[in-house]
mmCIF file of the N, C-alpha and C atoms, coordinates in Angstrom:
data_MODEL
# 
_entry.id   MODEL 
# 
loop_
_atom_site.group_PDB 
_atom_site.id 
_atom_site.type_symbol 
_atom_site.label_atom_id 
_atom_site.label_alt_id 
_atom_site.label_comp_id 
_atom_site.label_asym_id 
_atom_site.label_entity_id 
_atom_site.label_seq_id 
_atom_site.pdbx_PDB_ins_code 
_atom_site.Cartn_x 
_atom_site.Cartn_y 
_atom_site.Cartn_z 
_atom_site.occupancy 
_atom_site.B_iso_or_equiv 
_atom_site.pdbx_formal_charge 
_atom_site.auth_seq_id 
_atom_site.auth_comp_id 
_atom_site.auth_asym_id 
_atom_site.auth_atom_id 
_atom_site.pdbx_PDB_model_num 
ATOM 1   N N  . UNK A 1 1  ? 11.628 -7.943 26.447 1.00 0.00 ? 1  UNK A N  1 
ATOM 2   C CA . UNK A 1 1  ? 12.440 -7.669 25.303 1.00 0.00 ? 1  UNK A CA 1 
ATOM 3   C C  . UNK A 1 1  ? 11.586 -6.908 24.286 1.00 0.00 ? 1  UNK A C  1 
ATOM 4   N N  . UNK A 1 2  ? 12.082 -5.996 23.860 1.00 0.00 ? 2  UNK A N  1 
ATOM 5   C CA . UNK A 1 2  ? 11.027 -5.221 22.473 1.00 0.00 ? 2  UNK A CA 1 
ATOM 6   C C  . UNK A 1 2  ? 12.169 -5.328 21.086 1.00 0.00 ? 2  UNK A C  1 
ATOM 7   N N  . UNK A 1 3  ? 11.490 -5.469 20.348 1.00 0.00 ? 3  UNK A N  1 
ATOM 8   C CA . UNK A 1 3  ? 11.651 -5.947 19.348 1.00 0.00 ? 3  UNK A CA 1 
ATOM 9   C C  . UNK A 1 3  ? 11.025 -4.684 18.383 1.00 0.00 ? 3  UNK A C  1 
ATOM 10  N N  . UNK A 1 4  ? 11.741 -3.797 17.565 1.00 0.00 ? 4  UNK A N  1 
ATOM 11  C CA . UNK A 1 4  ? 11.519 -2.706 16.124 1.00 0.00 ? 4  UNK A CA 1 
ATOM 12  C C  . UNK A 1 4  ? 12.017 -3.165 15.137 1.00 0.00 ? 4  UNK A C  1 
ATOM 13  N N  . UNK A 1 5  ? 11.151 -3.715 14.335 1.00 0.00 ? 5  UNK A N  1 
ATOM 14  C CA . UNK A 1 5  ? 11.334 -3.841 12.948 1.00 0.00 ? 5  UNK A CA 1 
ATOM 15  C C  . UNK A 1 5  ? 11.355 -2.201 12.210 1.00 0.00 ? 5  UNK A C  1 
ATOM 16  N N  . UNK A 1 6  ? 12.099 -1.996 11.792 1.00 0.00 ? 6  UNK A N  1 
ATOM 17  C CA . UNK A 1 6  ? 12.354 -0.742 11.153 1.00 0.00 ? 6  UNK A CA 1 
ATOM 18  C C  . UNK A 1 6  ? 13.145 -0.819 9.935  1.00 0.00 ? 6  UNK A C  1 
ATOM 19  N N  . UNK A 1 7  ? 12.305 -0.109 8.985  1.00 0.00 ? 7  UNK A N  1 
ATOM 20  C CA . UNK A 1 7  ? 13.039 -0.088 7.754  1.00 0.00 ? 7  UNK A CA 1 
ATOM 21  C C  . UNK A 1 7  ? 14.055 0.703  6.839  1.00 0.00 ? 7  UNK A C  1 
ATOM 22  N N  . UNK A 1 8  ? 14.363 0.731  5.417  1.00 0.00 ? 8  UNK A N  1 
ATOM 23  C CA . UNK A 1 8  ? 15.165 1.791  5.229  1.00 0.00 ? 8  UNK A CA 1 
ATOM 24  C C  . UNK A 1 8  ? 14.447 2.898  5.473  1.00 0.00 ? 8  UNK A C  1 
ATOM 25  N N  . UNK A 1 9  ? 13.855 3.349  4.848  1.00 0.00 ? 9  UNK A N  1 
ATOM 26  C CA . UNK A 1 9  ? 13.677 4.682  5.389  1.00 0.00 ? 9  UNK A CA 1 
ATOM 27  C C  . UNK A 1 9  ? 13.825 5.290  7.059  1.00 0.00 ? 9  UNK A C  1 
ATOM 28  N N  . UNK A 1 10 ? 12.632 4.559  7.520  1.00 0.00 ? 10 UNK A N  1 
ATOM 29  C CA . UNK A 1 10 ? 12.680 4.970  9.297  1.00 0.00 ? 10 UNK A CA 1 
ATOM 30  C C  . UNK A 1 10 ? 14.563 5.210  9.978  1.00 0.00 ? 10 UNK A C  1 
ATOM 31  N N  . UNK A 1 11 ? 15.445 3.775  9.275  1.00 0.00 ? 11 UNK A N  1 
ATOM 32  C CA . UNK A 1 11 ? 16.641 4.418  9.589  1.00 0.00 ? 11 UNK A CA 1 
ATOM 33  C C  . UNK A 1 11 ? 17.083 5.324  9.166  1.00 0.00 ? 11 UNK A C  1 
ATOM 34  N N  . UNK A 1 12 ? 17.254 5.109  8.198  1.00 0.00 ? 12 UNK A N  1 
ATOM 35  C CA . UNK A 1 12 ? 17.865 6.544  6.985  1.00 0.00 ? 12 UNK A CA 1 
ATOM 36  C C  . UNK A 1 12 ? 17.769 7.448  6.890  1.00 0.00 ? 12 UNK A C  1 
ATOM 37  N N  . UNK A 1 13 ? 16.500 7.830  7.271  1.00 0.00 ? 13 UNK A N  1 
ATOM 38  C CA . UNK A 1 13 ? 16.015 9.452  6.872  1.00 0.00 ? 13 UNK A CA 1 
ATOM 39  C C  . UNK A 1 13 ? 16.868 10.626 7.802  1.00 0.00 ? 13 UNK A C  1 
ATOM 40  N N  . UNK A 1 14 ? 16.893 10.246 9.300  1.00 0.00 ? 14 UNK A N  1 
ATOM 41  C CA . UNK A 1 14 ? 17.360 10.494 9.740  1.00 0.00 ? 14 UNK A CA 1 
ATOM 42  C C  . UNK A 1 14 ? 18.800 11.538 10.343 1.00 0.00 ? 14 UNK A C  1 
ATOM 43  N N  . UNK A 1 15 ? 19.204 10.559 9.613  1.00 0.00 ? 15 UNK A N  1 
ATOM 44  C CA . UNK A 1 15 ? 20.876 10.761 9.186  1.00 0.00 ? 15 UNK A CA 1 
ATOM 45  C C  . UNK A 1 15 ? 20.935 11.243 7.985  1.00 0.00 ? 15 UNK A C  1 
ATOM 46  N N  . UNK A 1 16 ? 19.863 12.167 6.928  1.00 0.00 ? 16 UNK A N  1 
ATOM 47  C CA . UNK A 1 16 ? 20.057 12.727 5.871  1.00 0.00 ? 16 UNK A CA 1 
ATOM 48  C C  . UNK A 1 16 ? 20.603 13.868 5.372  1.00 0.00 ? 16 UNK A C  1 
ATOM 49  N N  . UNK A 1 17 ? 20.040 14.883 6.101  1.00 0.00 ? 17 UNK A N  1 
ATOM 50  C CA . UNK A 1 17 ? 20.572 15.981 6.816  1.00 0.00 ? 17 UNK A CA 1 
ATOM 51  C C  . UNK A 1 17 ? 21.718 16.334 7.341  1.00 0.00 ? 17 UNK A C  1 
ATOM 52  N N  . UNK A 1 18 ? 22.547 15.423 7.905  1.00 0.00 ? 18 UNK A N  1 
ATOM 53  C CA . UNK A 1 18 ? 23.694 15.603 8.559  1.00 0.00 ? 18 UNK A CA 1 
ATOM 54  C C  . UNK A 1 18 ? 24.690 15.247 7.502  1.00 0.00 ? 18 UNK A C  1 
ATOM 55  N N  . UNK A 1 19 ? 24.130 14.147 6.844  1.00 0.00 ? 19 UNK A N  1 
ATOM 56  C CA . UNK A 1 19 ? 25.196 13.440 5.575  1.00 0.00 ? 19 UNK A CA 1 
ATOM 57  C C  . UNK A 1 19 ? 25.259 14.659 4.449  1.00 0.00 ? 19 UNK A C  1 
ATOM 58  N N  . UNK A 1 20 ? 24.352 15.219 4.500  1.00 0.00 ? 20 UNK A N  1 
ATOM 59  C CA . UNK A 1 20 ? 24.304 16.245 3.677  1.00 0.00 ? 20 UNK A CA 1 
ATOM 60  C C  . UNK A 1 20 ? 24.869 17.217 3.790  1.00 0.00 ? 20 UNK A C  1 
ATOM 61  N N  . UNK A 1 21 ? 25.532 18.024 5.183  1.00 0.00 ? 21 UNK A N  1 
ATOM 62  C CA . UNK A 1 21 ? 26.010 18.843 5.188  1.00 0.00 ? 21 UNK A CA 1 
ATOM 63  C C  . UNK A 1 21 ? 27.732 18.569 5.736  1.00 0.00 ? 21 UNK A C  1 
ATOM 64  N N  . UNK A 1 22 ? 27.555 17.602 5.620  1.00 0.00 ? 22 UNK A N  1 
ATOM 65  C CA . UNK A 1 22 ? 29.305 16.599 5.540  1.00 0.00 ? 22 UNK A CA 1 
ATOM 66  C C  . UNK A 1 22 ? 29.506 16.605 4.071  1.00 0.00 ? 22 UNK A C  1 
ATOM 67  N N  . UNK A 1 23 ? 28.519 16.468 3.365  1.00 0.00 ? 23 UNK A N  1 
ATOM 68  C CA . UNK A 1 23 ? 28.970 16.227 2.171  1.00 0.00 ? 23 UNK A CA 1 
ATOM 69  C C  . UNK A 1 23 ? 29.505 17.740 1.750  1.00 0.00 ? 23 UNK A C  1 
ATOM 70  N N  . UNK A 1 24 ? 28.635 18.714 1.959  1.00 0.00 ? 24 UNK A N  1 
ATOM 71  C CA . UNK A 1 24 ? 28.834 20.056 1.690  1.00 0.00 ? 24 UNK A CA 1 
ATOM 72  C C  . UNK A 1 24 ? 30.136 20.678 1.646  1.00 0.00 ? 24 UNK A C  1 
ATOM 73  N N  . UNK A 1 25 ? 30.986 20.409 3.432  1.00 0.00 ? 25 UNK A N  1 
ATOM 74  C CA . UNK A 1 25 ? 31.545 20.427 3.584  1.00 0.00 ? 25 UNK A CA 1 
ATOM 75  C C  . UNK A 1 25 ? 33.092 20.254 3.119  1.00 0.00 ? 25 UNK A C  1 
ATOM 76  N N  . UNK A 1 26 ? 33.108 18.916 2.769  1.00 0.00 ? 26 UNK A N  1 
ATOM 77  C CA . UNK A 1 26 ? 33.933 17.895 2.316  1.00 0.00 ? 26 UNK A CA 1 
ATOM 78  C C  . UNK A 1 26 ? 34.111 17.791 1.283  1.00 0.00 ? 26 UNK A C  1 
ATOM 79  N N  . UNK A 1 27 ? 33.368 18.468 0.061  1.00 0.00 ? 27 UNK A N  1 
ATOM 80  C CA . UNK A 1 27 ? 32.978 18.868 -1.277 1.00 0.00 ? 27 UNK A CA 1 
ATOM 81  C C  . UNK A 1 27 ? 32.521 20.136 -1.710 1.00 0.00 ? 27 UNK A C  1 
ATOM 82  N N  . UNK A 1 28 ? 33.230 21.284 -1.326 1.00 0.00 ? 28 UNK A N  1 
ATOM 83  C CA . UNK A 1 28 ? 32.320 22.519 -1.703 1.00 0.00 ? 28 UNK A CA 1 
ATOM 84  C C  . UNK A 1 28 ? 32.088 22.977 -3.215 1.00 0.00 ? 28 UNK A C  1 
ATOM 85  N N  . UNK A 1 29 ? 32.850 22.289 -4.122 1.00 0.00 ? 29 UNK A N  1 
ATOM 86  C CA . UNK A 1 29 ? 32.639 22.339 -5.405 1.00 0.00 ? 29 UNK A CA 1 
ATOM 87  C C  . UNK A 1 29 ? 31.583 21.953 -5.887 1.00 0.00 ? 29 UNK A C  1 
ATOM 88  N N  . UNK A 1 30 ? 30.875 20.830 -5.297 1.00 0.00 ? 30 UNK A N  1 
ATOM 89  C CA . UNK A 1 30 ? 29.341 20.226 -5.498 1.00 0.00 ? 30 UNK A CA 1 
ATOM 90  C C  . UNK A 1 30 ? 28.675 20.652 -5.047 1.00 0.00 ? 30 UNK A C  1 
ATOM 91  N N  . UNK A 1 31 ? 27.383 20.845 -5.531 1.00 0.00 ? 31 UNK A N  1 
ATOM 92  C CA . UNK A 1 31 ? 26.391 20.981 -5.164 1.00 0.00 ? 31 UNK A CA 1 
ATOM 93  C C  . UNK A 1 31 ? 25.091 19.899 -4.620 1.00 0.00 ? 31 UNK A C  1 
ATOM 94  N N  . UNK A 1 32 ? 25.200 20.148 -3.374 1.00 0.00 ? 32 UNK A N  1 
ATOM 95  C CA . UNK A 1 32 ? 25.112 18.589 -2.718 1.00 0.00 ? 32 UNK A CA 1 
ATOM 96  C C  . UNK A 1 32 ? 23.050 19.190 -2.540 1.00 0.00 ? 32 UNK A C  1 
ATOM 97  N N  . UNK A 1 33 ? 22.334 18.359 -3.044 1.00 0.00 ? 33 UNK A N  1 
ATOM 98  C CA . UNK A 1 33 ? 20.864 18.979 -2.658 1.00 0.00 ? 33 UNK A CA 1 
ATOM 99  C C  . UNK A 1 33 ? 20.439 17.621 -2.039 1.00 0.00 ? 33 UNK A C  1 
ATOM 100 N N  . UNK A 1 34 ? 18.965 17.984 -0.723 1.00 0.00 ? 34 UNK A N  1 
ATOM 101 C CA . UNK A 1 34 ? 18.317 17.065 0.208  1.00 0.00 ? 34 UNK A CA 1 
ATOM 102 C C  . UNK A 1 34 ? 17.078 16.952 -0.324 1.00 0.00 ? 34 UNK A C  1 
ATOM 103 N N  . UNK A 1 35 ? 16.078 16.159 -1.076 1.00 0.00 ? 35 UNK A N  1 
ATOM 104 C CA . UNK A 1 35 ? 14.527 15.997 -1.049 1.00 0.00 ? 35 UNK A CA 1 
ATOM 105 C C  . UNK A 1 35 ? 13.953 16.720 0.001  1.00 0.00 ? 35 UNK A C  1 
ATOM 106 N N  . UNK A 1 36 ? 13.224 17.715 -0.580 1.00 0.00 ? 36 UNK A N  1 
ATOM 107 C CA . UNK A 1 36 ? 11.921 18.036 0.166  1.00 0.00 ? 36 UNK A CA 1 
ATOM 108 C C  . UNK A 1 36 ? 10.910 17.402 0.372  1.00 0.00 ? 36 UNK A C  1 
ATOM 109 N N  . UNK A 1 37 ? 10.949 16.123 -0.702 1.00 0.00 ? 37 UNK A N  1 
ATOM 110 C CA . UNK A 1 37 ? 9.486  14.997 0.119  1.00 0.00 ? 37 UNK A CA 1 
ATOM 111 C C  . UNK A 1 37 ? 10.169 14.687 1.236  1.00 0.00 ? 37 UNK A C  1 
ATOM 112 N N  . UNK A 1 38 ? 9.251  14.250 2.229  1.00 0.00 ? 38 UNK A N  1 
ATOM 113 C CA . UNK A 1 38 ? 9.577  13.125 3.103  1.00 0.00 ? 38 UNK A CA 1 
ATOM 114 C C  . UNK A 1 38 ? 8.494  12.239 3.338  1.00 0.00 ? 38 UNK A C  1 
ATOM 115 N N  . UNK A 1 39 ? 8.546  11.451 2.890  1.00 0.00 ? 39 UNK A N  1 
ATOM 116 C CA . UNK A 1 39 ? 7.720  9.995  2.922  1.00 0.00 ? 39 UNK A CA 1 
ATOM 117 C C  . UNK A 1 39 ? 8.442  8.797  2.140  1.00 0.00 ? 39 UNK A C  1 
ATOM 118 N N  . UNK A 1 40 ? 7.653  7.939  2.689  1.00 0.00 ? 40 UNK A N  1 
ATOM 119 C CA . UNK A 1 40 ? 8.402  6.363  2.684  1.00 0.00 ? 40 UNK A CA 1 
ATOM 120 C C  . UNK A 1 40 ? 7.568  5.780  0.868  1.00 0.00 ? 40 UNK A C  1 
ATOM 121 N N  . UNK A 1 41 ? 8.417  5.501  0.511  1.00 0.00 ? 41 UNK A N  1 
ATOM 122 C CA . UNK A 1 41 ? 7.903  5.146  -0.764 1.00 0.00 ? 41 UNK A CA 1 
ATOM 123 C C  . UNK A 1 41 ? 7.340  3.787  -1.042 1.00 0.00 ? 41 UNK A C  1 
ATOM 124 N N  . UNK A 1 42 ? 7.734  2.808  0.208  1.00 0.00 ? 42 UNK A N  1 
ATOM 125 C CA . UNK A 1 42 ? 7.074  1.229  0.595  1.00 0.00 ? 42 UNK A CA 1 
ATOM 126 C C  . UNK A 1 42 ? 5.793  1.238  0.258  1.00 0.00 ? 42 UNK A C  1 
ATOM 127 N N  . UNK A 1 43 ? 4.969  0.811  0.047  1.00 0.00 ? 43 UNK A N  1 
ATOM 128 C CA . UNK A 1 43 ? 4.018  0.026  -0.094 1.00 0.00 ? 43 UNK A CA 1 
ATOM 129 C C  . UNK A 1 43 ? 3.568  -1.123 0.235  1.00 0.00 ? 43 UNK A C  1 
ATOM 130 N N  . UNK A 1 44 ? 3.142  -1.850 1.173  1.00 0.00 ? 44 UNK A N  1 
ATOM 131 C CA . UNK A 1 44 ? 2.689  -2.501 1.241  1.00 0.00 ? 44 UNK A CA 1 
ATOM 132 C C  . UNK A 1 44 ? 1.004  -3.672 0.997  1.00 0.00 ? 44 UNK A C  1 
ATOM 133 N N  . UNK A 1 45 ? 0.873  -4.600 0.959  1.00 0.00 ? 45 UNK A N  1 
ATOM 134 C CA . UNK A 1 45 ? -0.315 -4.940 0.356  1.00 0.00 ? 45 UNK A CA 1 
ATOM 135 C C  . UNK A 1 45 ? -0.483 -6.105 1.033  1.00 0.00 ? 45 UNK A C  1 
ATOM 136 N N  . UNK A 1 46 ? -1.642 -6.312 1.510  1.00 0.00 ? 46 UNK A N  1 
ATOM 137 C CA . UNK A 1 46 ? -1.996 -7.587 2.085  1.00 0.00 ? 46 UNK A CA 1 
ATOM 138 C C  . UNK A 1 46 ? -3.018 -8.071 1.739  1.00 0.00 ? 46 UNK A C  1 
# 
């Protein structure tokens, strides 16, 4: 069995791009813009 802990981002990011140009679509009056960062803003600390 494998087991991925995966977080928002790792899911999300993903599907950003596509949501984005649905949105475009579906809204051409808006101006729908995507982040050019891509990185996870988590932090972790141990």
């Amino acid at each position: 069995m494998n087991l991925i802990d995966a977080g928002h981002f790792e899911t999300e990011d993903p599907v950003c791009e596509v949501l984005a140009m649905l949105l475009r679509e579906r809204f051409p009056e808006l101006r729908v813009l995507k982040s050019t960062v891509h990185r996870n803003e988590t932090q972790f600390f141990g």
